[in-house]
Every structure is written in C-alpha cells, then in structure tokens.
N, CA, C and O atoms as CSV, one atom per row, in Angstrom:
chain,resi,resn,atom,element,x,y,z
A,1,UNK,N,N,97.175,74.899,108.823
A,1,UNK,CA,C,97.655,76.094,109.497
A,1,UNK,C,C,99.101,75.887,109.911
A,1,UNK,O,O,99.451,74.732,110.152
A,2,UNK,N,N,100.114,77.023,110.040
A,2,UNK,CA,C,101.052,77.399,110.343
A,2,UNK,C,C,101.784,77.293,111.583
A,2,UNK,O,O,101.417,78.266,112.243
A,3,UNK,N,N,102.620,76.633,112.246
A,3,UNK,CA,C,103.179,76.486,113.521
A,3,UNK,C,C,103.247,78.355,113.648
A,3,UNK,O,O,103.489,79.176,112.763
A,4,UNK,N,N,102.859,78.602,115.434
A,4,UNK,CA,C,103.085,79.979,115.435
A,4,UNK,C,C,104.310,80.071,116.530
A,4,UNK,O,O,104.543,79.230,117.398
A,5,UNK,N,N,104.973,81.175,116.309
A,5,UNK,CA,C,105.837,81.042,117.541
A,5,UNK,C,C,106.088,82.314,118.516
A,5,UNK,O,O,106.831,83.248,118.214
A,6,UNK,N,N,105.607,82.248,119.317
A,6,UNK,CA,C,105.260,83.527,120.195
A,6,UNK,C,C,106.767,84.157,120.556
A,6,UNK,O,O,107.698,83.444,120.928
A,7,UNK,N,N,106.875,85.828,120.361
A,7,UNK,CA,C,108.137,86.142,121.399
A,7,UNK,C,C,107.755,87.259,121.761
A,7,UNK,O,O,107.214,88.139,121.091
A,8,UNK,N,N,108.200,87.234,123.489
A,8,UNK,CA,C,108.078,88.905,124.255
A,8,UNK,C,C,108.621,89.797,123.900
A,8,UNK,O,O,109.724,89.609,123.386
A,9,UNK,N,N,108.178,90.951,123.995
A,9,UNK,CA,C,109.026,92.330,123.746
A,9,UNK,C,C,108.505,93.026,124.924
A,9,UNK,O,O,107.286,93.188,124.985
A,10,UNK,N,N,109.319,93.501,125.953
A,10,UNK,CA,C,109.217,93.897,127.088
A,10,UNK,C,C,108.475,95.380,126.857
A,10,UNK,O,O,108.620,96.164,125.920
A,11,UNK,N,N,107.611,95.487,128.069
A,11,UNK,CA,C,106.386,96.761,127.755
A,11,UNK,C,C,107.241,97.678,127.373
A,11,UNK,O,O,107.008,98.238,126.301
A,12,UNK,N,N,108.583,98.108,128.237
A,12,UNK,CA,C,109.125,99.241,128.639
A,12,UNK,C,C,109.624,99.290,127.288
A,12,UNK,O,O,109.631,100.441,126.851
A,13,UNK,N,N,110.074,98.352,126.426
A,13,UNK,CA,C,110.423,98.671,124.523
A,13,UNK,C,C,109.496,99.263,124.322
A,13,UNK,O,O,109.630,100.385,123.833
A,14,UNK,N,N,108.207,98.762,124.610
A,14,UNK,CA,C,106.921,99.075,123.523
A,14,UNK,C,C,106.721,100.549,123.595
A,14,UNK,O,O,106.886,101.356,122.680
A,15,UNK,N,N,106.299,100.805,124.959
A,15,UNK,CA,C,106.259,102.473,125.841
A,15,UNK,C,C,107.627,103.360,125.144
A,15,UNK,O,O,107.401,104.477,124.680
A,16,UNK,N,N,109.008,102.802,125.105
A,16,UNK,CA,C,109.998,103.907,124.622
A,16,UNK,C,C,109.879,103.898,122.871
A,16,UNK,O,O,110.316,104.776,122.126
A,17,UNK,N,N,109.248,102.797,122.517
A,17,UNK,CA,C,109.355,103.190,121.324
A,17,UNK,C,C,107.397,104.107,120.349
A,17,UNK,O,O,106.921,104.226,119.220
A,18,UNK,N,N,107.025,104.475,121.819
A,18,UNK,CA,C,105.490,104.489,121.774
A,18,UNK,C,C,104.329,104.023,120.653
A,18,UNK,O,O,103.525,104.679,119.991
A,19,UNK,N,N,104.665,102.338,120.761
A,19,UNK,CA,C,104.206,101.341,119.718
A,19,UNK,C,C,103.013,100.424,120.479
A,19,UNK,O,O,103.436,100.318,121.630
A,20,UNK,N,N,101.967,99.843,120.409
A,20,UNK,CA,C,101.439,98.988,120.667
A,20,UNK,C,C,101.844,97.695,119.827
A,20,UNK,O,O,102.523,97.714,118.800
A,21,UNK,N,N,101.309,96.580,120.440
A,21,UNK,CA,C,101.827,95.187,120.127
A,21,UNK,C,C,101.652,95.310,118.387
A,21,UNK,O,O,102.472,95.018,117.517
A,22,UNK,N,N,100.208,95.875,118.253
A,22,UNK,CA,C,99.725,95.749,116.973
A,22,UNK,C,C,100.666,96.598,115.991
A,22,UNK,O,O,101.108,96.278,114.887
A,23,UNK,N,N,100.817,97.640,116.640
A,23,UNK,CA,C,101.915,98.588,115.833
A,23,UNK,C,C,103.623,98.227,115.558
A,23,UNK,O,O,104.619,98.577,114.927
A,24,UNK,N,N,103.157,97.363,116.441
A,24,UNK,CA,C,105.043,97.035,116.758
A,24,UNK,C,C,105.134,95.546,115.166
A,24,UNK,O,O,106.160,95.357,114.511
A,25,UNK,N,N,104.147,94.967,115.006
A,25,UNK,CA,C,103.531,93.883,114.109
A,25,UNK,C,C,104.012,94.347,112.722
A,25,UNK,O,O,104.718,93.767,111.897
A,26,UNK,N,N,103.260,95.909,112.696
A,26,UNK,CA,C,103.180,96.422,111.125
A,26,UNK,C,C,104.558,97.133,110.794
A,26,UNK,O,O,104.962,97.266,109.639
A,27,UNK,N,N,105.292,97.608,111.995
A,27,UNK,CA,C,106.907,97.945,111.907
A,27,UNK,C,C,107.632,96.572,111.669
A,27,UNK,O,O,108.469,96.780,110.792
A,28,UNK,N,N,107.671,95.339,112.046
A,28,UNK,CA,C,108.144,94.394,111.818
A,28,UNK,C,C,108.102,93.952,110.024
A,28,UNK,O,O,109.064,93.746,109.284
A,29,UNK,N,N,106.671,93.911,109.714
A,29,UNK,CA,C,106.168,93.427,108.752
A,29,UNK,C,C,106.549,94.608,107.415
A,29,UNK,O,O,106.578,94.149,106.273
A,30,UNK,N,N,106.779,95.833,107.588
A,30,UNK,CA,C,106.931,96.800,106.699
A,30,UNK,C,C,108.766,96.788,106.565
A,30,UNK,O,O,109.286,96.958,105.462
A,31,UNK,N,N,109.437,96.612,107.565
A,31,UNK,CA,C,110.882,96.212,107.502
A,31,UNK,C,C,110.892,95.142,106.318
A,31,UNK,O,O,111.249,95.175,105.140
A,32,UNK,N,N,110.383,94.252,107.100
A,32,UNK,CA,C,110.851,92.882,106.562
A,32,UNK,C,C,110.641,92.843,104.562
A,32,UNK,O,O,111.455,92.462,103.721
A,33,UNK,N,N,109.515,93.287,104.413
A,33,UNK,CA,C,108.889,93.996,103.413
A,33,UNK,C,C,109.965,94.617,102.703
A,33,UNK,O,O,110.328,94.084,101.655
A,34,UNK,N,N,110.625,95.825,103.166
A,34,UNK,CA,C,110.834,96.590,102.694
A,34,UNK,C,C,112.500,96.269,102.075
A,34,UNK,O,O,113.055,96.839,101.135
A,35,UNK,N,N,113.082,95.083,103.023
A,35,UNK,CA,C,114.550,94.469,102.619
A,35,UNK,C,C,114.292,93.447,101.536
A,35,UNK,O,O,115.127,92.698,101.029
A,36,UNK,N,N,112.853,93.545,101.231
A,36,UNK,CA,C,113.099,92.062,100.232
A,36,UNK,C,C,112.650,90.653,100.871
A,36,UNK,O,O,112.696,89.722,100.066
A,37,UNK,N,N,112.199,90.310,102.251
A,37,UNK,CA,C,112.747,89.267,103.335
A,37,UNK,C,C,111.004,88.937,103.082
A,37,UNK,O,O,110.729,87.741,103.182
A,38,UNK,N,N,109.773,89.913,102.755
A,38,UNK,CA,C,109.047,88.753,102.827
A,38,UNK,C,C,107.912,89.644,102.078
A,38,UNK,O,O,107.834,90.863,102.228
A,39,UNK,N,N,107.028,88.868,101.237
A,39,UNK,CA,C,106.106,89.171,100.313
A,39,UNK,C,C,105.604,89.796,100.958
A,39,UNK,O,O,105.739,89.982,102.167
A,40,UNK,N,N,104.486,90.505,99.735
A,40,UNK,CA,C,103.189,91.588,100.041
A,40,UNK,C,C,102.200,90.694,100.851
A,40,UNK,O,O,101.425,90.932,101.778
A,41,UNK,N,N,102.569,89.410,100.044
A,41,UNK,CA,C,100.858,88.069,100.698
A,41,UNK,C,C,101.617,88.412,102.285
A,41,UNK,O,O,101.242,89.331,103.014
A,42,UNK,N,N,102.644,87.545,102.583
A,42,UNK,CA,C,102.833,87.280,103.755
A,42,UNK,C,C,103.069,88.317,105.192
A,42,UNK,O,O,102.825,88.160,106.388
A,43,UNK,N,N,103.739,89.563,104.279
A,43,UNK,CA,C,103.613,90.819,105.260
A,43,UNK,C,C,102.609,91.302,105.238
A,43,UNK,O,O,102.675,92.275,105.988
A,44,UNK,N,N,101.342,91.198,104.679
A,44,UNK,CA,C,100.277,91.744,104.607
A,44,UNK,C,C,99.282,90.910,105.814
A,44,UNK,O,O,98.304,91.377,106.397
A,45,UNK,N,N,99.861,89.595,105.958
A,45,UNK,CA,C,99.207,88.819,106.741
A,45,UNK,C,C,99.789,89.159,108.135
A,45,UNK,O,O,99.116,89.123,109.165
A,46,UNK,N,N,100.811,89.420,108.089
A,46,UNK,CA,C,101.744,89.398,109.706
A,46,UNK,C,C,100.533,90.813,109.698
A,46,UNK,O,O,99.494,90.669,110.342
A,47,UNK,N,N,100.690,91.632,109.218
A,47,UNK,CA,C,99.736,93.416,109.691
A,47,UNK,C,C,98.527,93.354,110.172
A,47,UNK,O,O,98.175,94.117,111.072
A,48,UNK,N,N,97.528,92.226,109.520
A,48,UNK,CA,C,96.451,91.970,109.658
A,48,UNK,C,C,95.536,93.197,108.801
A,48,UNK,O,O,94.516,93.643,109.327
A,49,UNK,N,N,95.873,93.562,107.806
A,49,UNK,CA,C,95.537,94.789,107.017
A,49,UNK,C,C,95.447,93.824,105.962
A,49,UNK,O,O,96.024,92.739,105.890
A,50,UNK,N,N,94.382,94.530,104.877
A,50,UNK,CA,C,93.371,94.542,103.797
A,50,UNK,C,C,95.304,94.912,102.723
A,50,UNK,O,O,96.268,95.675,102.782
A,51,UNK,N,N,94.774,93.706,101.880
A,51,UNK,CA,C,96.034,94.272,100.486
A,51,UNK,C,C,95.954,96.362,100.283
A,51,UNK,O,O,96.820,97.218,100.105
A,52,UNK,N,N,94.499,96.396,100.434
A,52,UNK,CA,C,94.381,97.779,99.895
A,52,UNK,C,C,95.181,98.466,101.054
A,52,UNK,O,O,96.155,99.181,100.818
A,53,UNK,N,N,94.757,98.234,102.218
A,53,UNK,CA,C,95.291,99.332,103.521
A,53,UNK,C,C,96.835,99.001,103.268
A,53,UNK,O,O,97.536,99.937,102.884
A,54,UNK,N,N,97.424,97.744,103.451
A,54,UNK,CA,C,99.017,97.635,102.870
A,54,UNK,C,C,99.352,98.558,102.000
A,54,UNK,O,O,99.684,99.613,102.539
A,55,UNK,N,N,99.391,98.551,100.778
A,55,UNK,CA,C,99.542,98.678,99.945
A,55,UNK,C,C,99.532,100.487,99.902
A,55,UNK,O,O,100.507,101.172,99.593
A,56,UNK,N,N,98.047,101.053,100.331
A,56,UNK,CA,C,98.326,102.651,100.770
A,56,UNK,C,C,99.511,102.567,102.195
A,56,UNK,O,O,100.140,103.624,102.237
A,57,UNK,N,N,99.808,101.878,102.987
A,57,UNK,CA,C,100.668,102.387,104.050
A,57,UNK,C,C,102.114,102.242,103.124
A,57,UNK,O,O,102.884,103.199,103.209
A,58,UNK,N,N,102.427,101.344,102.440
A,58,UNK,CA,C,103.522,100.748,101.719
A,58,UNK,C,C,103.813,102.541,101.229
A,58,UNK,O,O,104.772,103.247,101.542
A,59,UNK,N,N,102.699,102.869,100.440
A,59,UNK,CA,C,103.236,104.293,99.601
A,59,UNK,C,C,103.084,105.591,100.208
A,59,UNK,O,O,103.490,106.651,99.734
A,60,UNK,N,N,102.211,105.356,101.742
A,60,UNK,CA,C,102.374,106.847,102.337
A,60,UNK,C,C,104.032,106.625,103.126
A,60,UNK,O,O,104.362,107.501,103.925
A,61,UNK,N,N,104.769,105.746,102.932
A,61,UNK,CA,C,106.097,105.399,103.457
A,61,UNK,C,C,107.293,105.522,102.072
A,61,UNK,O,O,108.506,105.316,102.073
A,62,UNK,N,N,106.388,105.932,100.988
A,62,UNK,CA,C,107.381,106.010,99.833
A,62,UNK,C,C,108.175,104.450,99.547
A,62,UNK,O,O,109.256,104.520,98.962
A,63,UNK,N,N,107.630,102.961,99.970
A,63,UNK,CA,C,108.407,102.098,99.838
A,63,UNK,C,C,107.818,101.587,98.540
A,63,UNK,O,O,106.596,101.572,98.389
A,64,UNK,N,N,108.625,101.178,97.621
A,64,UNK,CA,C,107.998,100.570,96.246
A,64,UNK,C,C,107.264,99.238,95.893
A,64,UNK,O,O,107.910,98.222,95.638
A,65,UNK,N,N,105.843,99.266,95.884
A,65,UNK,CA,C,105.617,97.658,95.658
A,65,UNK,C,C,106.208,96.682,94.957
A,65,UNK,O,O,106.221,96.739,93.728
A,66,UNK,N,N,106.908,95.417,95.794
A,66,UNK,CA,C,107.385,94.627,95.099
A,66,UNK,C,C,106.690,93.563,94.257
A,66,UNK,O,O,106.124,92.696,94.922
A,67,UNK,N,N,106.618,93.455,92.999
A,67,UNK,CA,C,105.680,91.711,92.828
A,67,UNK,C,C,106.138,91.158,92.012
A,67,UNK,O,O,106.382,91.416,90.833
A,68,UNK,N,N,106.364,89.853,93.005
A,68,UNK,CA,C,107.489,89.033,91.975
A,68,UNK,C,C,106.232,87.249,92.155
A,68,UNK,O,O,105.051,87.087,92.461
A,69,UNK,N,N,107.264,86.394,91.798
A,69,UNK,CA,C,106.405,85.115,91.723
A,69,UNK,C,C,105.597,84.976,92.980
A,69,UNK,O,O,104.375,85.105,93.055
A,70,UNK,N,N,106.135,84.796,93.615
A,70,UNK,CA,C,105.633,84.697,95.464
A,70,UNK,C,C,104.145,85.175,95.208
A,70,UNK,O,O,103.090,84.542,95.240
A,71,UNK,N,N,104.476,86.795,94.887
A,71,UNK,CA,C,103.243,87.364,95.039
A,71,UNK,C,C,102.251,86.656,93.987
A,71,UNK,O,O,101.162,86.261,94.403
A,72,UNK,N,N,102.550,86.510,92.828
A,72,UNK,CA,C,101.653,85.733,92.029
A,72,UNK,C,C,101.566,84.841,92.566
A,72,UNK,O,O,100.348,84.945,92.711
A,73,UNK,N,N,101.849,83.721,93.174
A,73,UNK,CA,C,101.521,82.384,93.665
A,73,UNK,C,C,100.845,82.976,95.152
A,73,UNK,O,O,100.129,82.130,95.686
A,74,UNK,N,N,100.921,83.911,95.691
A,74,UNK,CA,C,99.859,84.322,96.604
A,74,UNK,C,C,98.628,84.850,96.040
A,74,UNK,O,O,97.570,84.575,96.606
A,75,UNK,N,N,98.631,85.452,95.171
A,75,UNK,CA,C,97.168,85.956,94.592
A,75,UNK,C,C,96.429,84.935,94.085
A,75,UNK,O,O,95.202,84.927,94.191
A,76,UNK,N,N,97.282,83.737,93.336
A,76,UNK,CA,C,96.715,83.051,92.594
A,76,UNK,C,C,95.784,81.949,93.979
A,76,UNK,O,O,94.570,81.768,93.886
A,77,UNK,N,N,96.454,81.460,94.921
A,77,UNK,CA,C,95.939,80.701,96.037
A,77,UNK,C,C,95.032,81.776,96.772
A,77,UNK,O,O,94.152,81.200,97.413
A,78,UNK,N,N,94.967,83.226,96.885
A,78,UNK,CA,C,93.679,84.226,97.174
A,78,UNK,C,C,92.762,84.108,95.983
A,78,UNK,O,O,91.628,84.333,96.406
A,79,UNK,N,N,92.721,83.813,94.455
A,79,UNK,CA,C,92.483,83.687,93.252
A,79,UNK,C,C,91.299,82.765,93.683
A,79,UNK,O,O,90.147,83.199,93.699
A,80,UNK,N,N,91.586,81.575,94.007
A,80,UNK,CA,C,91.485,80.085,93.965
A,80,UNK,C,C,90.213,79.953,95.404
A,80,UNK,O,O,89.081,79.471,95.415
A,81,UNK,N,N,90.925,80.529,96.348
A,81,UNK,CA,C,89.632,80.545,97.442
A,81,UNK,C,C,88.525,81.487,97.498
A,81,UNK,O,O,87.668,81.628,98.370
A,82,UNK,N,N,88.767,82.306,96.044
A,82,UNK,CA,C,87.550,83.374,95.959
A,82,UNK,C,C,86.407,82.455,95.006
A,82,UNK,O,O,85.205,82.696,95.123
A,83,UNK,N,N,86.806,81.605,94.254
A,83,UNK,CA,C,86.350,81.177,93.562
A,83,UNK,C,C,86.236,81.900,92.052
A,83,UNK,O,O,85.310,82.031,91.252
A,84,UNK,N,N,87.883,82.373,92.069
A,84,UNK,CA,C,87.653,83.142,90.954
A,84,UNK,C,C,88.965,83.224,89.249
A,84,UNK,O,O,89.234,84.020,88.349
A,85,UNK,N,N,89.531,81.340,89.874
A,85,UNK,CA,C,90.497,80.838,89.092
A,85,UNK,C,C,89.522,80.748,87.425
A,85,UNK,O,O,90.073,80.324,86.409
C-alpha cells in the first residue's frame, strides 16, 4: 500500500463551493484527469467510483477518454487480480 497524505480544505471552501469532501475528491480527480496529470486507473481510484460510473461521469462532462500505456498497465494489474491474465 501507498503512503497517504492527508490535506485540509477549510469547511467554509467546501460550503462556498457547495461540495462535500467526497465531491470535492471527484472535482480534484476529474481535473487532474482531464490535463493529462493522471490515469483513468488512478483517477478512478482517487473518486472511489466503478471504471463504469468514471467513465459515464468522464462523458456526461464531454471530457474524452484517455488510454494510453498507464492505462494498459493498469488494466493489465486489474487483469491479473481477476484472475483473468
């Protein structure tokens, strides 16, 4: 497992931007996503959402699925623990 590293975002952000922690997660993760900065595997993991639920939020946002090696070397290690290499 992954070193995690916790950071605050003060309520009164959360309230003006009317986001919960969880929501504030999938705005992070759909940015980051969306510049290139981090795979479908790994932004899909920051969301805590199903590839499928990603993947429909990705296109009710009009953003284009990216899949490049990453993502293959993420499916293939999801591949591998399904038991289905």
């Amino acid at each position: 497992m992954s070193d995690v590293i916790t950071f605050e975002i003060p309520q009164d952000i959360l309230d003006s931007a009317r986001l919960t922690p969880a929501q504030m997660k999938i705005e992070l993760a759909v940015s980051l996503y969306a510049q290139g900065r981090l795979s479908s595997g790994k932004a899909r993991e920051l969301t805590d959402l199903s590839l499928w639920e990603f993947r429909q939020l990705l296109a009710s946002r009009q953003i284009a699925v990216h899949y490049d090696l990453n993502d293959l070397n993420d499916d293939m290690v999801t591949f591998g623990d399904l038991g289905l290499q």
